[in-house]
C-alpha positions as CSV (number, residue, x, y, z in Angstrom):
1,X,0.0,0.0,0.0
2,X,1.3,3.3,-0.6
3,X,1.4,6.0,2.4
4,X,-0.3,9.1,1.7
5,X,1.1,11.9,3.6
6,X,-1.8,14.3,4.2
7,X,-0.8,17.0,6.8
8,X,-3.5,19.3,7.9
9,X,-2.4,21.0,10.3
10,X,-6.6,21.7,11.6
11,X,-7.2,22.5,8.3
12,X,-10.1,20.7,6.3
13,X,-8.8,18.6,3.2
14,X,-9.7,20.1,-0.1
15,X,-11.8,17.9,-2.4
16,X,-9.0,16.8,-4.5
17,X,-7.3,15.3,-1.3
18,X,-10.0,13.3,-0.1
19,X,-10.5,12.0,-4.2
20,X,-7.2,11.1,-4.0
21,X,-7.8,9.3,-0.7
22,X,-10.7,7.4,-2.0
23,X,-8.5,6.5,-4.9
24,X,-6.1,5.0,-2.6
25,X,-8.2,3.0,-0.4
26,X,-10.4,1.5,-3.2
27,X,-7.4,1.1,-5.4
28,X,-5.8,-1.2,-2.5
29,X,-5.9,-4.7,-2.8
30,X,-6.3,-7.1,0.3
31,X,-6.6,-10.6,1.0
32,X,-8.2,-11.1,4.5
33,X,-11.6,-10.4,5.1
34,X,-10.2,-8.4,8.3
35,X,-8.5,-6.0,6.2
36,X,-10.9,-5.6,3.6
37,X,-13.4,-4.9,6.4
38,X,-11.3,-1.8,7.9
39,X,-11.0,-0.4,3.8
40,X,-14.7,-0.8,3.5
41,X,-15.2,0.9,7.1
42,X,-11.9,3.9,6.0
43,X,-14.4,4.6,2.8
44,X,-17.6,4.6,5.0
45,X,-15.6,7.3,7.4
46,X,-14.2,9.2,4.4
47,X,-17.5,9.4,3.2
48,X,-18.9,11.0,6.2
49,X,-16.1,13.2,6.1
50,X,-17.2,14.4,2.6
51,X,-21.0,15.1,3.5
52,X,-19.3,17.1,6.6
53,X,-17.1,19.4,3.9
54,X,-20.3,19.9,2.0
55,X,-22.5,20.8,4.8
56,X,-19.9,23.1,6.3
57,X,-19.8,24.8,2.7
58,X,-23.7,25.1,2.3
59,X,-23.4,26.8,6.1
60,X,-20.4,28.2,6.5
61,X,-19.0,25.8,9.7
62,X,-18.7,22.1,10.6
63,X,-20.0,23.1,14.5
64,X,-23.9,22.0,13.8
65,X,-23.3,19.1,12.6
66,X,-20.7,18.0,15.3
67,X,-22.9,19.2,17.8
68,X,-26.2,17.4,16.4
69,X,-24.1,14.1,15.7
70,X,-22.3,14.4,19.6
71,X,-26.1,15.1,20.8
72,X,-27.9,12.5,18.7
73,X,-25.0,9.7,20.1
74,X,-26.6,10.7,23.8
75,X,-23.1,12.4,24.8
């Protein structure tokens, strides 16, 4: 697998990072169901992480939709 050295520093990823991120992880080829379960579970996450870019650019910030996921988890 090749690393992918994506340092943000607190900054959110731009949409070409997290397209070359999903091109890493679904171009990775595993042979145990284990591992195959984490890249399936890596693009779930990533996906999140890209409707939580495009909700904080429909609304300016990411704090709503931490607060309503931290809220809705009974935190």
């Amino acid at each position: 697998m090749t690393h992918v050295n994506f340092t943000t520093s607190g900054v959110a990823l731009t949409d070409p990072q997290v397209a070359r991120i999903r091109e890493e992880i679904e171009n990775t080829r595993f042979r145990s169901a284990w591992d195959n379960g984490v890249k399936l579970y890596a693009l779930d996450i990533l996906g999140d992480y890209s409707k939580m870019l495009d909700y904080a650019k429909e609304t300016g910030g990411l704090y709503a939709a931490i607060y309503r996921n931290y809220f809705a988890a009974g935190c």
